[in-house]
N, CA, C and O atoms as CSV, one atom per row, in Angstrom:
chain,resi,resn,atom,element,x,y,z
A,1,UNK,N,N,-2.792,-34.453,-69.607
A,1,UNK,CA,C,-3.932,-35.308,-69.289
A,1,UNK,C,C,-3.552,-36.770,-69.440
A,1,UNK,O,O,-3.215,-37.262,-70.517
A,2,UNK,N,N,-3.635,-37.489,-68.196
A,2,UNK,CA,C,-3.850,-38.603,-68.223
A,2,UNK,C,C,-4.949,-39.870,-69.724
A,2,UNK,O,O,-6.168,-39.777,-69.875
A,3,UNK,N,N,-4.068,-40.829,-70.517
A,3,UNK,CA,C,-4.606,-41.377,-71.596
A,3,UNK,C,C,-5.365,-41.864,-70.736
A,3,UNK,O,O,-4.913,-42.122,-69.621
A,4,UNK,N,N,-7.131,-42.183,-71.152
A,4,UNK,CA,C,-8.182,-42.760,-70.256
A,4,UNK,C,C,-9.388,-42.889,-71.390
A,4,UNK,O,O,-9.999,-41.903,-71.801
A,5,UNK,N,N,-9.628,-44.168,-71.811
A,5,UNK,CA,C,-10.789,-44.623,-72.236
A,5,UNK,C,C,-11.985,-44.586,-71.607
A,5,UNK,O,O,-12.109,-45.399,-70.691
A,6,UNK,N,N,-13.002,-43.795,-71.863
A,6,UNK,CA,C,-14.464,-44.172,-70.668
A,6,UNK,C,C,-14.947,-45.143,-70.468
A,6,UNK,O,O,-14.885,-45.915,-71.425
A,7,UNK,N,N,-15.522,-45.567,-69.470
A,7,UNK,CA,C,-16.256,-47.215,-69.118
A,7,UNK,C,C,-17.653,-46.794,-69.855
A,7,UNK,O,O,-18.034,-45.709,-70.294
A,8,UNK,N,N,-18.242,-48.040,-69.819
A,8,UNK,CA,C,-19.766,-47.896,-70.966
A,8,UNK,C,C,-20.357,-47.281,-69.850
A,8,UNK,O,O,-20.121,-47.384,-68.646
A,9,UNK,N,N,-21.165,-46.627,-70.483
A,9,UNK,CA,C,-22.823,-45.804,-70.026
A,9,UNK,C,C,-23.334,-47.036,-69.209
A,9,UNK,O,O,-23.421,-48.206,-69.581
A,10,UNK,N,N,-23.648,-46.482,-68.008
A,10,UNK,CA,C,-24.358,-47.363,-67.635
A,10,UNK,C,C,-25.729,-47.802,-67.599
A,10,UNK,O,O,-26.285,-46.805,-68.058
A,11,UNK,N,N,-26.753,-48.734,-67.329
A,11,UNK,CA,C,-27.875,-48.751,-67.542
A,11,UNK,C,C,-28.939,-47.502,-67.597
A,11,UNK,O,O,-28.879,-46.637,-66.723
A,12,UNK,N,N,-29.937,-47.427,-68.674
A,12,UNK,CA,C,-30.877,-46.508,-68.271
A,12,UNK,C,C,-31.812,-46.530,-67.015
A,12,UNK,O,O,-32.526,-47.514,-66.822
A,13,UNK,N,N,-31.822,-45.407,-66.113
A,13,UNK,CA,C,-32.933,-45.389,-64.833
A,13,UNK,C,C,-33.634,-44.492,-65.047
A,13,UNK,O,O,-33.168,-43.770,-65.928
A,14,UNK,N,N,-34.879,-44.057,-64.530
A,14,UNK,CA,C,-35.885,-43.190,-64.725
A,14,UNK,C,C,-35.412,-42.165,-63.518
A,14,UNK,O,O,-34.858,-42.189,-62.419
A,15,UNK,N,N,-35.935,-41.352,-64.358
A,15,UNK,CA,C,-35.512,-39.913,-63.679
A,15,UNK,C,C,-36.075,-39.587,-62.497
A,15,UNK,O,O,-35.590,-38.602,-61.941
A,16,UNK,N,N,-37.186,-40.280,-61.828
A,16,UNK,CA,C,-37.837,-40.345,-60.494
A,16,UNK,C,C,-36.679,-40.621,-59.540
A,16,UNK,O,O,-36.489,-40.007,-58.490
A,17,UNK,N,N,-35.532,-42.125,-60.267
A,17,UNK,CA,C,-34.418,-42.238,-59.396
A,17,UNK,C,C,-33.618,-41.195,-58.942
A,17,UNK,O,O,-33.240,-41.017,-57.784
A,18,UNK,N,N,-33.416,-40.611,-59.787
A,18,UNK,CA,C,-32.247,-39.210,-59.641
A,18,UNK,C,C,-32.450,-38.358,-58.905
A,18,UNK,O,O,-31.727,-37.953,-57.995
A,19,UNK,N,N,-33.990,-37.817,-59.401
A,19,UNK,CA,C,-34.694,-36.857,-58.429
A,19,UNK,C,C,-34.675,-37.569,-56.930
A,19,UNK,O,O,-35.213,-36.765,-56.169
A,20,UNK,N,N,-34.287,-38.706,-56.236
A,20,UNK,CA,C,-34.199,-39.166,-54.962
A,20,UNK,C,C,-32.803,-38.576,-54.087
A,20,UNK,O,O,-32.456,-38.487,-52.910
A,21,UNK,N,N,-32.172,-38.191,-55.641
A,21,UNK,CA,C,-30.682,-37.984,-54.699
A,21,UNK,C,C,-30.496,-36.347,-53.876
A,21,UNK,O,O,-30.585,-35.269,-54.463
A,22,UNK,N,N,-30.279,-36.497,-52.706
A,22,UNK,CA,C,-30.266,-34.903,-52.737
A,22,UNK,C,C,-28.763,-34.064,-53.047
A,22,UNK,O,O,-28.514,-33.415,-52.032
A,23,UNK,N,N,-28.112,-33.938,-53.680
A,23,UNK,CA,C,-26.685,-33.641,-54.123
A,23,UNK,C,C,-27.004,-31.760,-53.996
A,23,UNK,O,O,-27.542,-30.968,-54.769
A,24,UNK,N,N,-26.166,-31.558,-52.199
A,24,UNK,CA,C,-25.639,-29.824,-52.338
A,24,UNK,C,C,-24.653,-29.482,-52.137
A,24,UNK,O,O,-23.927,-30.227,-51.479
A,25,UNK,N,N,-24.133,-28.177,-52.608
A,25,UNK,CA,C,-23.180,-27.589,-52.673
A,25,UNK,C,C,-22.676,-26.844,-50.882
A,25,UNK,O,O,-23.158,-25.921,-50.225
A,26,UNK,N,N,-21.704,-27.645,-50.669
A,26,UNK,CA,C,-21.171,-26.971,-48.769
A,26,UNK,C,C,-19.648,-26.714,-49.127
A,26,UNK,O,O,-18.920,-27.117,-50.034
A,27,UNK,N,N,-19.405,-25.568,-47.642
A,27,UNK,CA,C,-18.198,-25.315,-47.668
A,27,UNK,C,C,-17.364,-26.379,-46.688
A,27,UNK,O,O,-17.761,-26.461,-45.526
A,28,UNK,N,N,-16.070,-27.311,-47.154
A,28,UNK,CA,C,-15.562,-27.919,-46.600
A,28,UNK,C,C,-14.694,-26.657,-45.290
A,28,UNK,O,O,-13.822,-25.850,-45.609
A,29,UNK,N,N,-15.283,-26.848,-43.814
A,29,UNK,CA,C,-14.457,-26.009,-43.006
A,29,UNK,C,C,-13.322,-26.337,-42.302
A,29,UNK,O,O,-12.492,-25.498,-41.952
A,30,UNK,N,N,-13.246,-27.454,-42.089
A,30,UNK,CA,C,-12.463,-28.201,-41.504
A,30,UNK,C,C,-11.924,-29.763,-42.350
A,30,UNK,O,O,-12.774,-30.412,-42.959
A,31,UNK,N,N,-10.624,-30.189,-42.304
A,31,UNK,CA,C,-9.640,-31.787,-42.847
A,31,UNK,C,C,-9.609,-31.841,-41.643
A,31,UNK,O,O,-9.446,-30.874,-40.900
A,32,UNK,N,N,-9.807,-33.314,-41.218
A,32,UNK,CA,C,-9.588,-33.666,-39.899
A,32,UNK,C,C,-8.562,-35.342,-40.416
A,32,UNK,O,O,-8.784,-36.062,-41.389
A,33,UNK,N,N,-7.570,-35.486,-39.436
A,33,UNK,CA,C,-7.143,-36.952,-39.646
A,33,UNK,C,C,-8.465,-37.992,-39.319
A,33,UNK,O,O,-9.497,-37.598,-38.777
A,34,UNK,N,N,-8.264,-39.159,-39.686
A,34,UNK,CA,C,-8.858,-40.139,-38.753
A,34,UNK,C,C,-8.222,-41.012,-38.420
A,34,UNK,O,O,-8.165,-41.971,-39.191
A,35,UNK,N,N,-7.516,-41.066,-37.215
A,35,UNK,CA,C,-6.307,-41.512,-36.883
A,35,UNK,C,C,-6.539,-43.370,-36.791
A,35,UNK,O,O,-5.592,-44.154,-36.714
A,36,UNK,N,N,-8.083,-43.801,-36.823
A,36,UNK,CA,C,-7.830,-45.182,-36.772
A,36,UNK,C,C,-8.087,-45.951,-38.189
A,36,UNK,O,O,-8.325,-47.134,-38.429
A,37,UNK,N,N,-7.949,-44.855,-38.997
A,37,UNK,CA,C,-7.711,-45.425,-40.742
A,37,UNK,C,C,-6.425,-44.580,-41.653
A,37,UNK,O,O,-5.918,-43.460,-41.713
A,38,UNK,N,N,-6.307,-45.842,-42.245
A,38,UNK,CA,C,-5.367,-45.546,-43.496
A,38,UNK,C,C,-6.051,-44.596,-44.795
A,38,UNK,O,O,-5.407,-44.291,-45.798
A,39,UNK,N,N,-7.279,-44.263,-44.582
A,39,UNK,CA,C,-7.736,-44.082,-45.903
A,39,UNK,C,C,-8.358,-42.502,-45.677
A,39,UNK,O,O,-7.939,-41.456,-46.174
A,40,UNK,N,N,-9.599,-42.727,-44.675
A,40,UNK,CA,C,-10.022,-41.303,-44.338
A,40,UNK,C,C,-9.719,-40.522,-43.700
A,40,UNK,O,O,-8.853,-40.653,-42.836
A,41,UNK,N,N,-10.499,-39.220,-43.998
A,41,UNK,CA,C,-10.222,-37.702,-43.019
A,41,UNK,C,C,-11.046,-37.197,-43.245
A,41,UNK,O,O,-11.519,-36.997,-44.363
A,42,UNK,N,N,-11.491,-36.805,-42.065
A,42,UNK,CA,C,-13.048,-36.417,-41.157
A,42,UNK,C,C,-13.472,-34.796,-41.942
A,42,UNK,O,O,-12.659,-33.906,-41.695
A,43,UNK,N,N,-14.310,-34.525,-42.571
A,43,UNK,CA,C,-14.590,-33.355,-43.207
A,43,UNK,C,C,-15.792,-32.669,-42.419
A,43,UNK,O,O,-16.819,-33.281,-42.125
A,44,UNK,N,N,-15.583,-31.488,-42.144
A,44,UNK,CA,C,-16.503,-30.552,-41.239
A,44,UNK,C,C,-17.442,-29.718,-42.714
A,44,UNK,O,O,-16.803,-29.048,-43.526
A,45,UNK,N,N,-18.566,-29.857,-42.810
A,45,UNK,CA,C,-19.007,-29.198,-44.291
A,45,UNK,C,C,-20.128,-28.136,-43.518
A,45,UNK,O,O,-21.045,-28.462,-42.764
A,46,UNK,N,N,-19.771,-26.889,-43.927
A,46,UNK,CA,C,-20.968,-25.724,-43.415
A,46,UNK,C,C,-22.015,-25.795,-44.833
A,46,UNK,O,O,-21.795,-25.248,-45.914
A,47,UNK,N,N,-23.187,-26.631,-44.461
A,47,UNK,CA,C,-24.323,-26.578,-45.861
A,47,UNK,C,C,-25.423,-25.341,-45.754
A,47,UNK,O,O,-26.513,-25.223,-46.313
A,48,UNK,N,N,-24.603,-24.299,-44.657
A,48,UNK,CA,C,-25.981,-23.578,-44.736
A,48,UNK,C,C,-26.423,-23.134,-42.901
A,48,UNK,O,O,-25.946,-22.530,-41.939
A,49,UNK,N,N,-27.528,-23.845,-43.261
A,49,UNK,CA,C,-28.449,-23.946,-42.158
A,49,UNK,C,C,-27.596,-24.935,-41.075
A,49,UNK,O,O,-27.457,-24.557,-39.912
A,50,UNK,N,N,-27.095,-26.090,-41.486
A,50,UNK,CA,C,-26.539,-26.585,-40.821
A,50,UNK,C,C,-24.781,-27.319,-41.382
A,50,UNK,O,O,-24.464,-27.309,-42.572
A,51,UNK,N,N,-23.766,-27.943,-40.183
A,51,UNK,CA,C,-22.824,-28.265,-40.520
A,51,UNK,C,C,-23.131,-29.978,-40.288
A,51,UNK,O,O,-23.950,-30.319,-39.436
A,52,UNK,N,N,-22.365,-31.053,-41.162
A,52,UNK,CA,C,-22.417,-32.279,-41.003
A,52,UNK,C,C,-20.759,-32.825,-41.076
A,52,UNK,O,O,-19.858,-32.411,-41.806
A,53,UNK,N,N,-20.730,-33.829,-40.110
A,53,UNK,CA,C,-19.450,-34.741,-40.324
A,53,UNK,C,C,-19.359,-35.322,-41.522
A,53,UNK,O,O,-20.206,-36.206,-41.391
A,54,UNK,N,N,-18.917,-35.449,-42.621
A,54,UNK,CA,C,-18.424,-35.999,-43.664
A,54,UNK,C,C,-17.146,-37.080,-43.851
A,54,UNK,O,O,-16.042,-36.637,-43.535
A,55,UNK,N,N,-17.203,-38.223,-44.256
A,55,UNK,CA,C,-15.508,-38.943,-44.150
A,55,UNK,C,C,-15.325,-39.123,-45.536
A,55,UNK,O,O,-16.239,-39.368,-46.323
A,56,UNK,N,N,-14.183,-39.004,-45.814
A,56,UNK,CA,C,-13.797,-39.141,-47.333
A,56,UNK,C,C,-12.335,-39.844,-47.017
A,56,UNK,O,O,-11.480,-39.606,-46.165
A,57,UNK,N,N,-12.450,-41.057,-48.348
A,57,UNK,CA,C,-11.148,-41.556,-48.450
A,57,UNK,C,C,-10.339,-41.111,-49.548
A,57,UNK,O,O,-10.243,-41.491,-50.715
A,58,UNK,N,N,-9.562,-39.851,-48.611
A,58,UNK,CA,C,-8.382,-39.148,-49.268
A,58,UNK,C,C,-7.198,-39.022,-49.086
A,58,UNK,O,O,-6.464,-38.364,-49.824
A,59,UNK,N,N,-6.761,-39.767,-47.858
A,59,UNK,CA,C,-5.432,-39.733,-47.017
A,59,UNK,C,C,-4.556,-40.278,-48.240
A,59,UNK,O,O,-3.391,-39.906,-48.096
A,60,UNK,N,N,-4.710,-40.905,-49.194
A,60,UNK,CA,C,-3.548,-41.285,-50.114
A,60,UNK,C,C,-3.836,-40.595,-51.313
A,60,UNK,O,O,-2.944,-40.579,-52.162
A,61,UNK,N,N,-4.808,-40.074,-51.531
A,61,UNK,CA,C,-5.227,-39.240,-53.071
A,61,UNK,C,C,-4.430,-38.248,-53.012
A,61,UNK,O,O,-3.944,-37.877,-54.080
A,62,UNK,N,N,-3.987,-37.387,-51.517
A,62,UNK,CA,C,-3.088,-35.968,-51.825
A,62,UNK,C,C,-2.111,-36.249,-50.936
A,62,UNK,O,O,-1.845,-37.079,-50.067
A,63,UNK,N,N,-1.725,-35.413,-51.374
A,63,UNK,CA,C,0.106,-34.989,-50.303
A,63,UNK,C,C,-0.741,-34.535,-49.016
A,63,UNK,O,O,-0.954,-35.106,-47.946
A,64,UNK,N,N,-1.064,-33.533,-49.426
A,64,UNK,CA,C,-1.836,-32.148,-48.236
A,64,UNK,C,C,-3.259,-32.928,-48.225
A,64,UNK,O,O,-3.083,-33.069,-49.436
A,65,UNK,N,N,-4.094,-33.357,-48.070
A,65,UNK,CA,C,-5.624,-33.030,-47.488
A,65,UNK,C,C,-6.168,-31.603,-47.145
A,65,UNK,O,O,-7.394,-31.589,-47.036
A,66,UNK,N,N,-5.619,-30.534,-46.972
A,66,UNK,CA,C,-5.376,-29.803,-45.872
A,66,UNK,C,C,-5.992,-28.926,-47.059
A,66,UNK,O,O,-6.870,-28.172,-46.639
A,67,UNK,N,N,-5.694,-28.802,-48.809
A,67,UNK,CA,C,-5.152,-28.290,-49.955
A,67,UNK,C,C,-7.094,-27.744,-49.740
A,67,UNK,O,O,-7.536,-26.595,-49.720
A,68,UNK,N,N,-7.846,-29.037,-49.615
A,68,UNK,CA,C,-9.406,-28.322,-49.894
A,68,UNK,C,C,-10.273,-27.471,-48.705
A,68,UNK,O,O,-11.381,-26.932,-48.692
A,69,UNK,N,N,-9.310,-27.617,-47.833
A,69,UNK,CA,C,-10.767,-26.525,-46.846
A,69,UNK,C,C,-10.557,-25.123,-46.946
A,69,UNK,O,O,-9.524,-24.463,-46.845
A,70,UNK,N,N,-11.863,-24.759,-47.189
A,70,UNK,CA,C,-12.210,-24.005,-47.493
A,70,UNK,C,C,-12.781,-23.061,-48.833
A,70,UNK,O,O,-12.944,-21.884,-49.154
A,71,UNK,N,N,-12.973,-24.571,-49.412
A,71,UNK,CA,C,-13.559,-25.098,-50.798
A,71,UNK,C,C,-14.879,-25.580,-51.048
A,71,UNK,O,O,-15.248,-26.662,-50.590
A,72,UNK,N,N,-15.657,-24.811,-51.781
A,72,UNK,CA,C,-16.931,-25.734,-51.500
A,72,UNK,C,C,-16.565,-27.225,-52.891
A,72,UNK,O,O,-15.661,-27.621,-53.627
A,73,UNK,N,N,-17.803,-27.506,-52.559
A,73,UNK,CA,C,-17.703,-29.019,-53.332
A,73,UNK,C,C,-19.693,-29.875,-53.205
A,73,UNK,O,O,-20.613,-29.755,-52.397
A,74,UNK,N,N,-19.537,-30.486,-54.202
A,74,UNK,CA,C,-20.924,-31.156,-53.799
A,74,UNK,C,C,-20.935,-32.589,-53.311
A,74,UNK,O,O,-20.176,-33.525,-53.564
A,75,UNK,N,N,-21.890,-32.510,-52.626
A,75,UNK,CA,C,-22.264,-33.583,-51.685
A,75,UNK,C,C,-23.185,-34.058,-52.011
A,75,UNK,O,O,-23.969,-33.460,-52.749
A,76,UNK,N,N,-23.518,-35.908,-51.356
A,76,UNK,CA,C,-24.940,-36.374,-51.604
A,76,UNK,C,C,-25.007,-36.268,-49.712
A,76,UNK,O,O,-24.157,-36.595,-48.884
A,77,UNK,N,N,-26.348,-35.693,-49.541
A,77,UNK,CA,C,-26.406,-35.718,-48.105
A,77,UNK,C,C,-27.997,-35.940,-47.618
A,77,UNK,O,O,-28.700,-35.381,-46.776
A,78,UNK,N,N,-28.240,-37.174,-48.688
A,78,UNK,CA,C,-29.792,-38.314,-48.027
A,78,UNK,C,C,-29.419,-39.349,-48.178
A,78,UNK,O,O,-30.323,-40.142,-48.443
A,79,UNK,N,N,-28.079,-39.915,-48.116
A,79,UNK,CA,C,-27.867,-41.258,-47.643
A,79,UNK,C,C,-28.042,-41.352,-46.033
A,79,UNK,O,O,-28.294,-40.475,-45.208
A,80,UNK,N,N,-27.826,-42.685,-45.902
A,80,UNK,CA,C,-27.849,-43.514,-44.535
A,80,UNK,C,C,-26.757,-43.199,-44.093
A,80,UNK,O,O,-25.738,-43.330,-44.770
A,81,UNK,N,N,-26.753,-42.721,-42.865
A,81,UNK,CA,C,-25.591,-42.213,-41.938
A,81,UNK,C,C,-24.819,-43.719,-41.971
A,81,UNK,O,O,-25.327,-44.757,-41.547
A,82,UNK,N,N,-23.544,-43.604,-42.542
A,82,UNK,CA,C,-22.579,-44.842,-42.496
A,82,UNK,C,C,-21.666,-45.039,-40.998
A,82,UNK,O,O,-21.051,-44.001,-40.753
A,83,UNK,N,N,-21.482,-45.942,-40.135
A,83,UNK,CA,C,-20.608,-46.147,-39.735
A,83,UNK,C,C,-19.043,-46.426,-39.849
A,83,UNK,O,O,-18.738,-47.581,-39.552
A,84,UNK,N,N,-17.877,-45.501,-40.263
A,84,UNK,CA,C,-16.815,-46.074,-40.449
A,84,UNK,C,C,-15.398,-46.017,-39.572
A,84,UNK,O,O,-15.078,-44.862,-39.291
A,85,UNK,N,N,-14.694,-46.816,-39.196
A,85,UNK,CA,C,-13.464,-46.327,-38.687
A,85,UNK,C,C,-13.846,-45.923,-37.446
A,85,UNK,O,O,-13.266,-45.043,-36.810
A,86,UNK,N,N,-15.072,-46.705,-36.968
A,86,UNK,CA,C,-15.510,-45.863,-35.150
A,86,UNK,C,C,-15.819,-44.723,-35.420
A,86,UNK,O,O,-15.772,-44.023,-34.408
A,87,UNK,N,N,-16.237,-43.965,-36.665
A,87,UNK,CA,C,-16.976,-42.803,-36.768
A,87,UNK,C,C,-18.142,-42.525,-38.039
A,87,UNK,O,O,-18.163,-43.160,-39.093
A,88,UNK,N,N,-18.657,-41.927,-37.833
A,88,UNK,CA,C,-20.380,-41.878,-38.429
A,88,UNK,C,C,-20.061,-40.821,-39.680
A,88,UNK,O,O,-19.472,-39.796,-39.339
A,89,UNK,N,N,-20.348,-40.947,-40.918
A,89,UNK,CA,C,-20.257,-40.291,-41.728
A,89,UNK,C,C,-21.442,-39.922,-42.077
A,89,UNK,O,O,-22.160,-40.903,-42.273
A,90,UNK,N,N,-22.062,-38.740,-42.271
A,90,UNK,CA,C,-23.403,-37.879,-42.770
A,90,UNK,C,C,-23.550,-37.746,-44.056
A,90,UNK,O,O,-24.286,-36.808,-44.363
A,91,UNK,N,N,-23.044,-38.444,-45.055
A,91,UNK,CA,C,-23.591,-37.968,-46.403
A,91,UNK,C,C,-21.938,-38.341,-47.397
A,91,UNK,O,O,-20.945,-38.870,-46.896
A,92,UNK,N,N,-22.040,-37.983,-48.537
A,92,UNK,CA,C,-20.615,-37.990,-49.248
A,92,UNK,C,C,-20.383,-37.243,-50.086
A,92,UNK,O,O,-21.156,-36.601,-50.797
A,93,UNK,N,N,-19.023,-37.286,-50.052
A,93,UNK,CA,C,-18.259,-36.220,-51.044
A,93,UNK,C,C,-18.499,-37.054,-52.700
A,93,UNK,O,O,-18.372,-38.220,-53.072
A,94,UNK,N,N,-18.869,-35.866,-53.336
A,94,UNK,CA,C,-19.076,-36.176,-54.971
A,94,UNK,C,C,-17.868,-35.972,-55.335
A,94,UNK,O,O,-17.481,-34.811,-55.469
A,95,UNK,N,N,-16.989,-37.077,-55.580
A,95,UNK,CA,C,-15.718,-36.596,-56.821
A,95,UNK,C,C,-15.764,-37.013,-57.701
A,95,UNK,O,O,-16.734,-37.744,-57.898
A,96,UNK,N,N,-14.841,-36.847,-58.722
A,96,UNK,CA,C,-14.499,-37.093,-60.243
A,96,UNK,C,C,-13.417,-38.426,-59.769
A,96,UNK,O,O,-12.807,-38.507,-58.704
A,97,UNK,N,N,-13.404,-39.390,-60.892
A,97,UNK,CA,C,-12.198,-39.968,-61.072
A,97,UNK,C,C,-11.743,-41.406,-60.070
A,97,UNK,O,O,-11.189,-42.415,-60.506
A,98,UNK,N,N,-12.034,-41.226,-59.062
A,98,UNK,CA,C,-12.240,-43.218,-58.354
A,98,UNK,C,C,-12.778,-43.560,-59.314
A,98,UNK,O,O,-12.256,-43.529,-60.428
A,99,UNK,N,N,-13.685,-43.871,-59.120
A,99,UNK,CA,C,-14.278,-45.224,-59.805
A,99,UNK,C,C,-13.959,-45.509,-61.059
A,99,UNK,O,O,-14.658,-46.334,-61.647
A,100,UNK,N,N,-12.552,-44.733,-61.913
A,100,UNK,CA,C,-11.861,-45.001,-63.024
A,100,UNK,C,C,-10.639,-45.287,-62.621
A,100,UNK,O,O,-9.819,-45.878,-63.325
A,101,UNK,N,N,-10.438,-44.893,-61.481
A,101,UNK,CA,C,-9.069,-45.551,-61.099
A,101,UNK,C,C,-7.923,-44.420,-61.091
A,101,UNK,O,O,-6.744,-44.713,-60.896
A,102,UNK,N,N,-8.496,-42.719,-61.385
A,102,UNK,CA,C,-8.022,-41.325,-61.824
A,102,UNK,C,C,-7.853,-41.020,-60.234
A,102,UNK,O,O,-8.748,-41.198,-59.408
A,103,UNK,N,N,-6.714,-40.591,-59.987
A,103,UNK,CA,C,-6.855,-39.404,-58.909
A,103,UNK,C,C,-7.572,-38.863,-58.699
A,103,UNK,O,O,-7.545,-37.792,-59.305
A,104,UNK,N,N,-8.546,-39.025,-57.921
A,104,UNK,CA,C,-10.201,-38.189,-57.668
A,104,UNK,C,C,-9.592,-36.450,-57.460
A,104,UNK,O,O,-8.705,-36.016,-56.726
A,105,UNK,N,N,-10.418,-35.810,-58.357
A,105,UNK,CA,C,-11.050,-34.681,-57.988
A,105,UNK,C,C,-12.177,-34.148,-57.415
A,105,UNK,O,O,-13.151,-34.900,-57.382
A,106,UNK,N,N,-12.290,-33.141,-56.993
A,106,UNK,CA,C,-13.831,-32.690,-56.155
A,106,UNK,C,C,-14.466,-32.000,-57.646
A,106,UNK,O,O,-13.882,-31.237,-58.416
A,107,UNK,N,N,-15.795,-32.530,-57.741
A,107,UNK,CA,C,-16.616,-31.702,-58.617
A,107,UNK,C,C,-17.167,-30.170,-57.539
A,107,UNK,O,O,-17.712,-30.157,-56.435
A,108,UNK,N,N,-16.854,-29.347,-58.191
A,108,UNK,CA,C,-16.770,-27.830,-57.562
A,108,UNK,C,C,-18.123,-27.414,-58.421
A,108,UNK,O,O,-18.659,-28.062,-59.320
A,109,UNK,N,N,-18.574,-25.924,-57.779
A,109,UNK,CA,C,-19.132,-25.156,-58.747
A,109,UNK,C,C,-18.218,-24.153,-59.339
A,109,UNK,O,O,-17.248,-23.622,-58.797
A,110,UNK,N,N,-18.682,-23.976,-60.546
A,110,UNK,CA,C,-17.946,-23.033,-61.299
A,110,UNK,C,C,-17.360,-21.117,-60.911
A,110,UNK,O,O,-16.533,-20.317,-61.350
A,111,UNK,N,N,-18.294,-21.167,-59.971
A,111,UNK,CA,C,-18.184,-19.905,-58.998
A,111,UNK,C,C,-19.056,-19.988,-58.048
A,111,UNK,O,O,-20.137,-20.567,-58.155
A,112,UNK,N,N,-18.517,-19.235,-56.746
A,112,UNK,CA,C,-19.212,-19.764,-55.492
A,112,UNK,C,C,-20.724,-19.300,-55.382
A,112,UNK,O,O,-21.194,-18.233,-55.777
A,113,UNK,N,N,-21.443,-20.455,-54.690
A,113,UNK,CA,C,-22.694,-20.809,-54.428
A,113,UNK,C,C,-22.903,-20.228,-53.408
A,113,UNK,O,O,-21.981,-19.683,-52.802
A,114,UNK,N,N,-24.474,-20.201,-52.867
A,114,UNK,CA,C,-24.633,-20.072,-51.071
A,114,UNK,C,C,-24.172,-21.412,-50.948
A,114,UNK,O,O,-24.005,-22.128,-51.936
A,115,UNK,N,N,-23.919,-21.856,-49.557
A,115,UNK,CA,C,-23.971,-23.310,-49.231
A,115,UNK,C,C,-25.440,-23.891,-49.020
A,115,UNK,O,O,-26.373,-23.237,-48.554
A,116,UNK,N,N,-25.489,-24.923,-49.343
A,116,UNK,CA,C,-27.343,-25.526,-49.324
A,116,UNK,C,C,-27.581,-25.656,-50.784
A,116,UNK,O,O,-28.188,-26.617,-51.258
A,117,UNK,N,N,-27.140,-24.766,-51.431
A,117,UNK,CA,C,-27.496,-25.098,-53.090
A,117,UNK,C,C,-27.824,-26.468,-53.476
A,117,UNK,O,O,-27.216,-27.453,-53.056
A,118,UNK,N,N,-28.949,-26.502,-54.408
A,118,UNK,CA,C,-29.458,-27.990,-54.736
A,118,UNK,C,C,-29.015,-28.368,-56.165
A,118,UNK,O,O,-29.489,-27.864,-57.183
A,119,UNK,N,N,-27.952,-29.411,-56.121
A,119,UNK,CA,C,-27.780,-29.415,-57.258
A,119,UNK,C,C,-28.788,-30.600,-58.402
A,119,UNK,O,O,-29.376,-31.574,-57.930
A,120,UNK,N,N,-28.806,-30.318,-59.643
A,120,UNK,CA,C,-29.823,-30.689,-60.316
A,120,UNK,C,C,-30.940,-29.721,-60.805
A,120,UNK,O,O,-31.893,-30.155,-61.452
């Protein structure tokens, strides 16, 4: 294990905020390149009822990209459809570890879910 001090807790928010997020559990079906960035690759996620384009910047986090499909993983998928790289991203991948500066991991479930699962 990587030596890693935690950053402070961040501010308290009321739990009305949280309850806004919709965070579910999908199967990543498809790594796609995105050939007009250095950073992302286009994720095909089956949530169920339906599949959404996903972009995640992972092209330098792994060797393979290739390593998670067919993995579920959780998602926030009630954000604002982002424009990036000339392509539209539907929601985002929840990982561990960016925003410390850690080799992101995918927060998984502990054993497989349906896809659609609500997490929270």
């Amino acid at each position: 294990m990587e030596n890693h001090t935690p950053a402070p807790v961040k501010p308290t928010v009321p739990m009305t905020d949280v309850e806004k997020l919709d965070i579910r559990v999908g199967t990543i079906v498809a790594v796609e390149d995105v050939p007009t960035s250095n950073k992302l690759v286009r994720l095909r996620v089956d949530f169920g009822d339906h599949t959404r384009t996903i972009l995640a910047g992972m092209k330098s986090e792994r060797a393979d990209p290739q390593e998670i499909r067919g993995r579920q993983a959780l998602f926030v998928v009630n954000l604002e459809a982002k424009r990036m790289a000339g392509e539209v991203s539907e929601g985002m991948l929840f990982d561990i570890g960016f925003a410390d500066g850690i080799t992101p991991v995918l927060a998984i479930p502990e054993r497989t879910v349906p896809n659609g699962a609500r997490a929270g």
